[in-house]
C-alpha positions in Angstrom: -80.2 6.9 13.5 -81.0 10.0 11.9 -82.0 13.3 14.2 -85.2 14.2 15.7 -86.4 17.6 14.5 -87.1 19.3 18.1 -90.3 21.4 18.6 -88.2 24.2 19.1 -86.6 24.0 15.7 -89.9 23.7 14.1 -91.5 26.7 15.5 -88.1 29.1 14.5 -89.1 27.3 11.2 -92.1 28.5 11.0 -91.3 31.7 12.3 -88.9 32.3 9.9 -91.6 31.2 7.4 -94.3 33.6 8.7 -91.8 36.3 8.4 -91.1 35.9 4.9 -94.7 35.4 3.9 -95.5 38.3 5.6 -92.6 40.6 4.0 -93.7 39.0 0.4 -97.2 39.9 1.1 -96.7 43.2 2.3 -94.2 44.0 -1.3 -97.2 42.5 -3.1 -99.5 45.0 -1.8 -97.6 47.7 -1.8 -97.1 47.3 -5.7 -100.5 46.9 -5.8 -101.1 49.8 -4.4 -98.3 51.9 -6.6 -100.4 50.0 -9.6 -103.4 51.7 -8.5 -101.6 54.9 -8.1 -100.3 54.7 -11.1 -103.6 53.6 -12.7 -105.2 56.7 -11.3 -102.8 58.9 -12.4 -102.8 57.6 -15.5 -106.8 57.8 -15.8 -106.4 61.4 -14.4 -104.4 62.3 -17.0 -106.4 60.6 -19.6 -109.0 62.8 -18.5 -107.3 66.1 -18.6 -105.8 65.1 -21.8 -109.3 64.7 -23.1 -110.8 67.7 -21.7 -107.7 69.9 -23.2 -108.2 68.0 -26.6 -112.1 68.8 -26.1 -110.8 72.9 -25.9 -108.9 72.2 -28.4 -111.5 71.0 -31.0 -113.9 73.2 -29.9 -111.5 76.2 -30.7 -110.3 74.6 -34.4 -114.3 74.5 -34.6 -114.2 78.3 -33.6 -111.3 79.4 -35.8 -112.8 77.3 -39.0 -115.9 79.1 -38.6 -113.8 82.4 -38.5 -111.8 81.8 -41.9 -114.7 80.1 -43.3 -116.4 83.7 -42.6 -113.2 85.4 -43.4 -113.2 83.6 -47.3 -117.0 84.6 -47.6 -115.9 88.3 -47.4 -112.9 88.0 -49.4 -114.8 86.4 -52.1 -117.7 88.9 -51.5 -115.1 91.7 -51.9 -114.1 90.2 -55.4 -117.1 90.1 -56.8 -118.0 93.5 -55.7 -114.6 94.4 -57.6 -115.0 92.2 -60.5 -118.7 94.0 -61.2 -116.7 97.5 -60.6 -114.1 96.2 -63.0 -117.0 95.4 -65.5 -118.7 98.8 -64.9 -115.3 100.7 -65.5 -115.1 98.8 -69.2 -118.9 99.5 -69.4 -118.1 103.1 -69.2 -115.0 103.0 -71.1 -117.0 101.2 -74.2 -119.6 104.4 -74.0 -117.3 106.6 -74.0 -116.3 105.8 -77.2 -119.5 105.2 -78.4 -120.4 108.8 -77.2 -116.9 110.0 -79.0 -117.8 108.0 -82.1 -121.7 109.7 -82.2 -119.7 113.0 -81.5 -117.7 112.6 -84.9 -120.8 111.7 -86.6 -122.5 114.5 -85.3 -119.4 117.1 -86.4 -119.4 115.1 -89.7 -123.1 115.3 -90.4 -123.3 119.2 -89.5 -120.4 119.6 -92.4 -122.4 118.2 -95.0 -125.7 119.6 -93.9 -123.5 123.1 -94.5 -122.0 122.3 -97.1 -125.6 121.1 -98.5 -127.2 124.5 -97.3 -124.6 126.5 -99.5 -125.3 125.1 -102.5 -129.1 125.6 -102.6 -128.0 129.2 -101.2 -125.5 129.6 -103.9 -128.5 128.0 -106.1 -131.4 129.4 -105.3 -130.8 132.6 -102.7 -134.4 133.3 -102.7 -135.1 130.3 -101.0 -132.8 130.9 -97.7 -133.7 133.6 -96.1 -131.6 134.8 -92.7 -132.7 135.1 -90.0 -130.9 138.3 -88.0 -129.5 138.2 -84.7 -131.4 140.4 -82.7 -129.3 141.7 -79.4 -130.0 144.1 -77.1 -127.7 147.3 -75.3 -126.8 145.0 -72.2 -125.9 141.9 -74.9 -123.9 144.4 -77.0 -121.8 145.6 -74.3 -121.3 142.4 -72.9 -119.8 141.0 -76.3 -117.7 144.5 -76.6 -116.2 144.2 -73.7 -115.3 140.1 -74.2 -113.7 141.2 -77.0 -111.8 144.6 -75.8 -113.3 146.9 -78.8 -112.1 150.2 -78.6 -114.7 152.7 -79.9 -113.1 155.6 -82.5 -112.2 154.1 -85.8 -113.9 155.2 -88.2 -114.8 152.9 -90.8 -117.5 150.5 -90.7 -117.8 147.2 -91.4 -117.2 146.0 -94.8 -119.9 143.1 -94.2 -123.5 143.3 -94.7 -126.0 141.0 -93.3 -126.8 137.6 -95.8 -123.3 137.8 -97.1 -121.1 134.8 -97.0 -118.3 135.0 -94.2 -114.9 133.2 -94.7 -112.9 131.7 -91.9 -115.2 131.7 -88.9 -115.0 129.8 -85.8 -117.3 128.6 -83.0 -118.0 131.3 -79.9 -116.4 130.9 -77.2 -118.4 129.1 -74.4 -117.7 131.7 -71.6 -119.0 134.5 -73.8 -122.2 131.8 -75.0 -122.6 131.6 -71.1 -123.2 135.1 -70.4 -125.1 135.3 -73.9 -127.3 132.4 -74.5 -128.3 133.5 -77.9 -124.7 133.2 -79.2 -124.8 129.7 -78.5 -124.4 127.4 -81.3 -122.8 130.6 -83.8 -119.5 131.2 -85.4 -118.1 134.8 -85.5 -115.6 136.8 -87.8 -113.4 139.9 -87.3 -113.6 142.8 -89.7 -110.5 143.3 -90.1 -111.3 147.3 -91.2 -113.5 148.4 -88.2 -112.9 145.7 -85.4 -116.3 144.8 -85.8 -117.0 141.3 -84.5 -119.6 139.7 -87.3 -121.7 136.5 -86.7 -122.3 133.9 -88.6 -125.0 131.4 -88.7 -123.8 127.5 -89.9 -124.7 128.3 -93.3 -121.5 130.7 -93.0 -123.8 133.7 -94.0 -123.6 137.0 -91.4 -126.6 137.2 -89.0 -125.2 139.9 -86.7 -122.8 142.5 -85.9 -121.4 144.5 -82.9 -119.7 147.4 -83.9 -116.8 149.1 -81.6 
């Protein structure tokens, strides 16, 4: 006959069982509880995460603003330089312009001269000079520009109306201090040291005398 399980045996039995139930369950619910550990860690850190990527936008934002600001100068800066650059070859273009009219000018002076001589050398009558009319303080300012020393005793061999050879322009410093000079040529006598002045017609209008 086969053997009786005792009540005895059956209760160490389900002791036994109990105990292993109770060491399963309490695994179980301590992994739970390391899931939900995990779990808020894990959301935790999703939320830092986001808040840092959040800064972190918000300063991209900030610095795109700041080189988007930074290129509106730069190009602001060109086109003030690019407008410079075009004034510089604005005034560069004038320049020669104003050189150009200068040559034209020098050039149409020669052959209003040139033009003035002949109907002088034609018809004298016609062309009459006007004298250079200077007074003591003028005189002595153009003797002593030009360092004459008084005590030759010649005069000068050139009479008002005659035609003077070889004249150039006064000097600006002396025109400065003599507006009436301005615009004139003058001529040395070579005899006295006289300084003779000549109108553009080349004829003598004045003379200072050591």
């Amino acid at each position: 006959m086969a053997d009786r399980t005792t009540a005895k045996e059956v209760k160490i039995d389900l002791d036994g069982f109990k105990g292993g139930v109770d060491r399963q369950f309490s695994w179980v619910v301590r992994w739970i509880a390391g899931l939900y550990l995990v779990g808020g860690a894990i959301v935790g850190g999703g939320f830092l995460i986001r808040s840092d990527l959040g800064g972190v936008q918000k300063e991209i934002a900030t610095n795109s603003a700041e080189i988007t600001g930074l290129r509106r100068d730069i190009e602001g800066v060109q086109k003030r330089l690019d407008a410079f650059g075009k004034g510089i070859t604005d005034f560069d273009s004038r320049l020669g312009k104003i050189g150009s009219a200068q040559d034209d000018i020098v050039s149409a002076q020669r052959e209003a001269v040139t033009a003035l001589r002949r109907i002088e050398r034609r018809f004298p009558e016609l062309s009459p000079v006007d004298t250079l009319s200077l007074d003591p303080k003028d005189r002595q300012i153009i003797r002593d520009f030009f360092k004459l020393v008084p005590g030759k005793s010649k005069s000068a061999q050139v009479n008002i109306g005659e035609t003077v050879k070889d004249a150039i322009p006064v000097p600006d410093d002396l025109a400065t201090n003599v507006p009436r000079l301005r615009g004139l040529l003058y001529a040395r006598d070579v005899e006295s040291g006289a300084v003779v002045f000549v109108n553009i017609t080349g004829r003598a209008i004045g003379i200072v005398e050591p």
